[in-house]
C-alpha positions in Angstrom: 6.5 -0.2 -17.4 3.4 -2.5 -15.3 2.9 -5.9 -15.7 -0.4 -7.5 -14.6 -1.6 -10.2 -13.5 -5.2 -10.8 -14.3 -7.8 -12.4 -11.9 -10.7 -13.7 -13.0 -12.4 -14.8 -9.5 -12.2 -14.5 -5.6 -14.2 -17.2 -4.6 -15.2 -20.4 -6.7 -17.8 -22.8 -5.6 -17.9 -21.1 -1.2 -19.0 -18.0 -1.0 -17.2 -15.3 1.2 -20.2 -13.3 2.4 -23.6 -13.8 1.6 -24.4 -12.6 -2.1 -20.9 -12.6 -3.7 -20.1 -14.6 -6.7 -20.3 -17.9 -5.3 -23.7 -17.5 -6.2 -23.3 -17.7 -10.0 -19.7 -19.5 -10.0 -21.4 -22.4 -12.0 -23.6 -20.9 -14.3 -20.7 -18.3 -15.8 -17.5 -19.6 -14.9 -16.7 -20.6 -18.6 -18.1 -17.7 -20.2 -16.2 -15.3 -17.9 -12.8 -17.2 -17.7 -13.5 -16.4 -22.3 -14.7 -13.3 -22.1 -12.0 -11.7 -20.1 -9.5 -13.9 -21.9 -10.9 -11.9 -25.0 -11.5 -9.0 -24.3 -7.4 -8.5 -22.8 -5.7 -10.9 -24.6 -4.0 -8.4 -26.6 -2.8 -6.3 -24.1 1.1 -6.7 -24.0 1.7 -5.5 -20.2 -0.7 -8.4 -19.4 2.0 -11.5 -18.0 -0.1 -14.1 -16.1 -3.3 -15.4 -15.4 -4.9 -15.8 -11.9 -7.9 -18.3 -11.1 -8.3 -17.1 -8.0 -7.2 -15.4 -4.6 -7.4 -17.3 -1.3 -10.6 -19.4 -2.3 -10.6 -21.6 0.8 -10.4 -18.1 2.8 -13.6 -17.4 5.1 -15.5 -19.4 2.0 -16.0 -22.5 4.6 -14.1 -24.8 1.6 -12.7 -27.9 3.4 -9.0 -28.6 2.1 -9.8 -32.4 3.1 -12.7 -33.0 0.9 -11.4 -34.4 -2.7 -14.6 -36.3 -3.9 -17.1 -33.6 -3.7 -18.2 -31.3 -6.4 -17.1 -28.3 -4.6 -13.2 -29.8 -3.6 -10.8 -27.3 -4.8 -8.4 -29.9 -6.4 -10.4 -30.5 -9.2 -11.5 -26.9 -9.6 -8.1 -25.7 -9.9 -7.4 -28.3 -13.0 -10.7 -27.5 -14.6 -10.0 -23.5 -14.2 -6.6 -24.0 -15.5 -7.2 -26.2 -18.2 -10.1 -23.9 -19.7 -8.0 -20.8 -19.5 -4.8 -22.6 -21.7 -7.4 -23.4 -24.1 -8.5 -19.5 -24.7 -4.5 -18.5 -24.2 -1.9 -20.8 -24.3 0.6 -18.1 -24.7 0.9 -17.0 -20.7 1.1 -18.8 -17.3 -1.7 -19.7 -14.6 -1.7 -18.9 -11.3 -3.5 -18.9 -7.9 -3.4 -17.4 -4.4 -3.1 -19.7 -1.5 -3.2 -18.4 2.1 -2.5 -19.8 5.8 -5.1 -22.8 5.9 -7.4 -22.7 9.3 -5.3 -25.1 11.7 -2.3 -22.8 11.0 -3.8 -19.5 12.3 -3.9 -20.9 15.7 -0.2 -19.8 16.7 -0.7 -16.3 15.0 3.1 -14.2 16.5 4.0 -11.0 17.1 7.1 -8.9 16.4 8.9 -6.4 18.7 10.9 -3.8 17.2 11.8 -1.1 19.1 8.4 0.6 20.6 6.8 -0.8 17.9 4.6 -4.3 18.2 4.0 -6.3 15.3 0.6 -8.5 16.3 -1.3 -11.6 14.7 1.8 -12.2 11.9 0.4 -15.3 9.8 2.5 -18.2 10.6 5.7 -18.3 8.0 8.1 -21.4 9.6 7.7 -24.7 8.4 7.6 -28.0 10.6 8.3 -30.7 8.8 6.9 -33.4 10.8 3.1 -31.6 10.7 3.2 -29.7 6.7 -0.4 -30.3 5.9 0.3 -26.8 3.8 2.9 -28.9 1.9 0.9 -31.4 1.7 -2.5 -29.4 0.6 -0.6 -27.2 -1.5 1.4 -30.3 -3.4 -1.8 -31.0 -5.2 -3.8 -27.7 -5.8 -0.4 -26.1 -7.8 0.3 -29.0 -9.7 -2.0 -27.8 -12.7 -0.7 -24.5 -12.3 2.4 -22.9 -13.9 3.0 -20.7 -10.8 2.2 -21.1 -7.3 0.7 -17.9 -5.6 2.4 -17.5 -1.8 0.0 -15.2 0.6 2.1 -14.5 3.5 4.1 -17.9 3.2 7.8 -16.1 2.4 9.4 -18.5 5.6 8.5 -21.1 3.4 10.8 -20.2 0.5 14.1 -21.7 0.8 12.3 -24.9 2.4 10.0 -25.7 -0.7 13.0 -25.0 -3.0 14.3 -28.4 -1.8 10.5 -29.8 -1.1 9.5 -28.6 -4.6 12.4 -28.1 -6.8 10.3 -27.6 -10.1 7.8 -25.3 -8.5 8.1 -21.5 -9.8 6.9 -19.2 -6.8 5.4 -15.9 -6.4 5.0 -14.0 -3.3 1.5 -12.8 -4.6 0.7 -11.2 -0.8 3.4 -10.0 1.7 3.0 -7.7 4.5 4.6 -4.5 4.2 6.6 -4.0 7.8 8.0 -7.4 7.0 9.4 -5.7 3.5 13.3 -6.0 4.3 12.6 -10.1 4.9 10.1 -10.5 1.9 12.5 -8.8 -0.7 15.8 -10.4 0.7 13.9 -14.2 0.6 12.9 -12.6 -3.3 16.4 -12.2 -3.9 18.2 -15.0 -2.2 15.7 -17.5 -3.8 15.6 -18.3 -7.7 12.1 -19.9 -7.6 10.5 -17.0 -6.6 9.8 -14.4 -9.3 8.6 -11.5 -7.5 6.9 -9.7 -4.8 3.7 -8.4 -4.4 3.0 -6.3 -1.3 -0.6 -6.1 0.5 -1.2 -3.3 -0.6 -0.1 -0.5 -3.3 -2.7 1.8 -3.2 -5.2 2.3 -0.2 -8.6 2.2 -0.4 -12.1 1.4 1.2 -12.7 -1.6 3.0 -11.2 -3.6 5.5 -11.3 -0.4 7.2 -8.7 0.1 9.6 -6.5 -3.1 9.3 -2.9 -0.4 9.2 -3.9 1.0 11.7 -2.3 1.7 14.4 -3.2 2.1 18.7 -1.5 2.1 21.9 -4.3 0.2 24.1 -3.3 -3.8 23.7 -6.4 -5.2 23.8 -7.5 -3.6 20.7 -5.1 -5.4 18.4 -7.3 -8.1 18.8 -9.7 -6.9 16.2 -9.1 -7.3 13.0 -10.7 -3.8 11.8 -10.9 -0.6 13.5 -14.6 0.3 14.8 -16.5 3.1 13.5 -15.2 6.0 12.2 -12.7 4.1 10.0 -12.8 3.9 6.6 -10.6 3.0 4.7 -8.1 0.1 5.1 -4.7 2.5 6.0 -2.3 0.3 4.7 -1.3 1.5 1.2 2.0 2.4 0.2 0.5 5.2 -2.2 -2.5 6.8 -0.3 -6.2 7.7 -2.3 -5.1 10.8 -3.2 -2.1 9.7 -5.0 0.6 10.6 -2.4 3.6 8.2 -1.8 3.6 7.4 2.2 7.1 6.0 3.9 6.9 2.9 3.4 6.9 3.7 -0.5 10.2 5.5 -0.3 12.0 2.7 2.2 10.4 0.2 -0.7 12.3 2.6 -3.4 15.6 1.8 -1.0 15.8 -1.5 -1.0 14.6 -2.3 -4.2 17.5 -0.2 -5.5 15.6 2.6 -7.1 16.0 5.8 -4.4 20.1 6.4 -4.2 19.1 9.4 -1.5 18.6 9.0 2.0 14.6 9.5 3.6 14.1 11.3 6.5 10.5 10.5 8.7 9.5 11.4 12.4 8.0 10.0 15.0 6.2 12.7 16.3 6.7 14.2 19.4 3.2 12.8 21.2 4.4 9.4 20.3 7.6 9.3 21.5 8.4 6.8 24.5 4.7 5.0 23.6 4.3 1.4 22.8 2.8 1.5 19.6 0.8 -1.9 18.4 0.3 -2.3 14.5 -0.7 -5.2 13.0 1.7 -6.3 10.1 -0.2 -4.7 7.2 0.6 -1.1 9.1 3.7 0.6 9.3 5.7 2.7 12.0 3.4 5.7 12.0 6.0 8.0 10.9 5.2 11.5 9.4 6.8 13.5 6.5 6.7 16.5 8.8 9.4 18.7 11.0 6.6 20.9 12.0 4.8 20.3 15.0 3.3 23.2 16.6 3.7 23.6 20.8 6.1 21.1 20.7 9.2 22.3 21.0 11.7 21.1 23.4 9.9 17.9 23.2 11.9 14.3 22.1 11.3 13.0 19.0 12.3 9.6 16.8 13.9 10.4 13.6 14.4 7.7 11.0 15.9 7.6 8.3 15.6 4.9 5.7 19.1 4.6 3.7 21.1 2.1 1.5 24.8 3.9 2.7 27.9 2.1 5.1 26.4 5.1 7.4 24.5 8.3 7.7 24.5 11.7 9.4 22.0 13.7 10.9 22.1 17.3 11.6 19.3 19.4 12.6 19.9 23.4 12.1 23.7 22.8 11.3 24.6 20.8 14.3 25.5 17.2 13.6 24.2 14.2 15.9 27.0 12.7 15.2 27.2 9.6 12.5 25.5 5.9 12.6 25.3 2.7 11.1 23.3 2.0 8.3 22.3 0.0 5.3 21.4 -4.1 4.6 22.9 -4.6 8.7 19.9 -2.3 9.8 17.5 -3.2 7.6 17.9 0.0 5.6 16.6 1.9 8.4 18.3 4.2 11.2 17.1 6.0 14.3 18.0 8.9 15.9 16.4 10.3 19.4 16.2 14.3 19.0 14.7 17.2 20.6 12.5 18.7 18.9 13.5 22.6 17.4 11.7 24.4 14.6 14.1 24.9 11.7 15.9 22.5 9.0 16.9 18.8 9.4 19.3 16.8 6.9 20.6 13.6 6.5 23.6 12.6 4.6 24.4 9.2 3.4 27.9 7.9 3.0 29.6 4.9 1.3 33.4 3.7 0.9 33.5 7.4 3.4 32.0 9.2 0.5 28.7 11.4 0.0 26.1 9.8 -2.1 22.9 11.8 -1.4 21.3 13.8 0.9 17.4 14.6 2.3 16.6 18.1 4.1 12.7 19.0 5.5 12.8 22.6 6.1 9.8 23.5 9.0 6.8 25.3 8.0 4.9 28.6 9.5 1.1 29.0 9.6 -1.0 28.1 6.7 -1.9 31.4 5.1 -2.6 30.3 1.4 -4.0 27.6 -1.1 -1.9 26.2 -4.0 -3.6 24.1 -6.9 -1.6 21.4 -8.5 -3.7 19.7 -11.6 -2.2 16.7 -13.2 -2.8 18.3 -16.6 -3.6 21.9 -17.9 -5.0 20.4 -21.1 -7.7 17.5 -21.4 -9.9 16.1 -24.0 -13.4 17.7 -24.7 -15.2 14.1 -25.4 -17.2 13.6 -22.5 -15.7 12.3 -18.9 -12.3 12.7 -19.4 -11.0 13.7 -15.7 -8.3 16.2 -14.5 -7.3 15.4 -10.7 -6.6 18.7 -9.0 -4.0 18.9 -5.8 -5.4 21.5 -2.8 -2.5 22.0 -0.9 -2.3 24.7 2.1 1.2 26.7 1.9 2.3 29.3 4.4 3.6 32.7 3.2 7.4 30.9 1.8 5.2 28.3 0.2 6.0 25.7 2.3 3.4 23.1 2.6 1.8 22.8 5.5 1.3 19.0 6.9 -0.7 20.3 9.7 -3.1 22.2 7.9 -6.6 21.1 8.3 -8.8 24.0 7.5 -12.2 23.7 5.6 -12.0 24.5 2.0 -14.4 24.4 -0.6 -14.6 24.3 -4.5 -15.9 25.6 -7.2 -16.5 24.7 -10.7 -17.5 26.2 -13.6 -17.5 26.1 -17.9 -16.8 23.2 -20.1 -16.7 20.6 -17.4 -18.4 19.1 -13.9 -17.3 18.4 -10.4 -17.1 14.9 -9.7 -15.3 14.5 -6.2 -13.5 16.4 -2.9 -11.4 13.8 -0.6 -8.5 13.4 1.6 -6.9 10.7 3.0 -8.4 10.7 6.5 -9.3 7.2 7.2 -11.5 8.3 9.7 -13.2 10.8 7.7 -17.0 10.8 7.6 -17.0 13.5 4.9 -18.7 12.4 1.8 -16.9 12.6 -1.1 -19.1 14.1 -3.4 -19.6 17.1 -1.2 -17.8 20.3 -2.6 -16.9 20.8 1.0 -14.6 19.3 3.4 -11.0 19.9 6.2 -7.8 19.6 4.6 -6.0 16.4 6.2 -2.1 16.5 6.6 -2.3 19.9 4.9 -3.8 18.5 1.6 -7.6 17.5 -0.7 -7.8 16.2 -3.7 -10.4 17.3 -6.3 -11.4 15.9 -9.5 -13.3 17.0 -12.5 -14.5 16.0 -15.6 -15.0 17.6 -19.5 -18.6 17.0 -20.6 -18.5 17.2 -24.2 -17.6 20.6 -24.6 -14.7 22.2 -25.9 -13.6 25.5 -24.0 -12.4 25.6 -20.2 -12.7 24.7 -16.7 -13.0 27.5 -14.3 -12.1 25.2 -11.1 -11.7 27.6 -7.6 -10.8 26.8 -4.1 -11.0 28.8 -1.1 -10.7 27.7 2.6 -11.1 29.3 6.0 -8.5 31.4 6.9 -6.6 30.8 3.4 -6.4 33.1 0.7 -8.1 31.3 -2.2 -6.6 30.4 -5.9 -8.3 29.2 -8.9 -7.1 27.8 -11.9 -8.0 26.9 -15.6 -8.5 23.6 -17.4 -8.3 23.6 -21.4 -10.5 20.9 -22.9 -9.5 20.6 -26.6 
């Protein structure tokens, strides 16, 4: 199942742009905090309460300042206190990030090719712990103390705060293998909460990745970006790597994961910032490259794994908690199959194949159901996915499609999850990206079906039907 954690603001008394909520923080504060209360109260997957998220963040809040009306100290109580009122049945908790004098010795992290920039400060100095010391009062009305980026502070504030429950309410994903093991090792902390699950618009760019230096030091990417890049699960539903390596070590995947570094990468220094990830593909098809090196990982709880690509084994390798749960292999590239197997105790215990793909010739619909309601706006999300003539899906596929729809229902939207896309999503037209769209429609009142079509350059078209009931 989910449990949630429900937050009520993201700023309190100092705004974070202009014309947020900071606006109307003291006029509707109460009434919110017992309205939401209300309106969710009965929902069982609902586990904890949040005041806020990083309210000193860009807000111009000074963590010095405890006389003054807007001092977050005395917020924090008041917000608390008002929520155990409406509910005194589940916890209260808030967000607290790096405060201002810490970001001044932002670090990076080699790994490989790979450079991990502007990681938020984690080690504690225990001469100099204004945190500590800031922190010591905010989460002392609070039942849980909400870590952003603060997992190297764990183990220290179990001895510093022995009766303080923790959760790591933001952690950066490349920095998964330390955030879960510090989850483990650790009874005060409860859980872990990576930045972020699902991608979406805004902060456009911030997983990205480059290879010129001087352009890690922006925090976004400049235009075209769009969305943020930096979700395990991308818009369109679709696990990325760093979903199935979270699967590994949290326990739930017993298979190996193959993922390439593809070809026109390989030997590059590639700069990410810590909310990115290796920019791996799910792919062993990469047209007019062959012959050319490539980086294959695989991501693997096993004593070691195996790599073979067409049959022929590259012999054996370490792998498991000593490698972080991932393993590298340099290849050449060849058109064909490559497998993994993982071993433990000397024995098989799973296995992970990609098989290459020829030309895109076709289109293949996937809807999530074949049957929704007739009341009206009840949606049906609709995978476009270019296959060649074995029905292989295509990653490289980026041919313009289009849909059609028609019947008891109504288009609604056409994306990918290009995050440099300028396509609108409303359009009925747009290119594949990695080989894939998704579509969505809606029922309008009607019972009867949806005629839903797609056809795309060069693609032999397919159309399906929706029963609204």
């Amino acid at each position: 199942g989910m449990l949630v954690i429900e937050e009520f603001f993201d700023v309190w008394t100092g705004g974070k742009v202009s014309f947020d909520y900071h606006l109307f923080f003291d006029k509707y504060w109460e009434e919110d905090i017992e309205n939401t209360i209300k309106r969710d109260y009965n929902h069982p997957s609902l586990i904890m309460w949040s005041i806020g998220n990083e309210i000193t963040w860009g807000a111009g809040i000074d963590v010095n300042d405890r006389d003054s009306y807007s001092n977050i100290y005395s917020w924090c109580r008041c917000l608390s206190e008002k929520v155990k009122t409406v509910d005194s049945t589940r916890p209260v908790t808030s967000a607290f990030c790096a405060i201002p004098s810490e970001l001044i010795n932002r670090s990076s992290l080699e790994d490989g090719n790979i450079v991990v920039t502007m990681l938020h400060p984690e080690e504690v100095d225990p001469a100099n712990d204004k945190w500590g010391e800031v922190t010591e009062i905010f989460f002392e009305p609070l039942d849980v103390a909400g870590y952003n980026y603060k997992v190297g502070r764990y183990s220290y504030d179990s001895v510093r705060f022995p009766n303080r429950i923790i959760c790591g309410t933001e952690t950066h994903p490349y920095t998964l293998f330390k955030n879960w093991t510090e989850t483990v090792k650790n009874p005060n902390v409860i859980g872990d909460f990576v930045w972020t699950a699902i991608d979406y618009l805004g902060e456009a760019g911030i997983g990205r990745f480059w290879l010129d230096e001087n352009e890690m030091r922006m925090f976004g990417g400049e235009f075209p970006w769009l969305l943020a890049n930096c979700g395990d699960v991308d818009i369109c539903g679709e696990k990325r790597p760093q979903s199935y390596y979270r699967d590994i070590i949290w326990g739930s995947r017993r298979d190996p994961y193959i993922a390439i570094l593809p070809p026109n990468l390989y030997g590059k220094k590639l700069y990410i910032r810590a909310w990115g990830w290796e920019p791996v593909e799910r792919s062993y098809t990469f047209p007019g490259c062959e012959g050319m090196p490539v980086i294959v990982y695989v991501y693997a709880d096993a004593d070691e794994v195996e790599l073979f690509i067409n049959g022929r084994s590259l012999g054996r390798k370490t792998s498991g908690f000593n490698t972080q749960f991932k393993t590298t292999y340099d290849a050449t590239y060849e058109p064909g199959v490559i497998e993994v197997v993982a071993y433990k105790n000397g024995k098989e215990i799973g296995r992970d194949r990609i098989e290459s793909a020829s030309e895109p010739v076709s289109i293949k619909l996937l809807p999530d159901r074949d049957i929704i309601s007739s009341s009206y706006n009840d949606l049906c999300y609709i995978k476009i996915i270019a296959v060649d003539k074995n029905g292989k899906e295509v990653p490289y596929a980026d041919n313009r499609i289009t849909v059609e729809v028609d019947g008891a229902g109504e288009f609604v939207v056409l994306g990918t999850a290009d995050p440099l896309s300028t396509e609108l999503f409303v359009n009925r037209e747009r290119k594949l990206y990695k080989g894939k769209a998704l579509a969505i429609v809606k029922s309008i009142g009607e019972k009867g079906e949806i005629s839903f079509k797609a056809k795309g350059e060069g693609l032999e078209g397919a159309q399906i039907a929706i029963k609204c009931i």
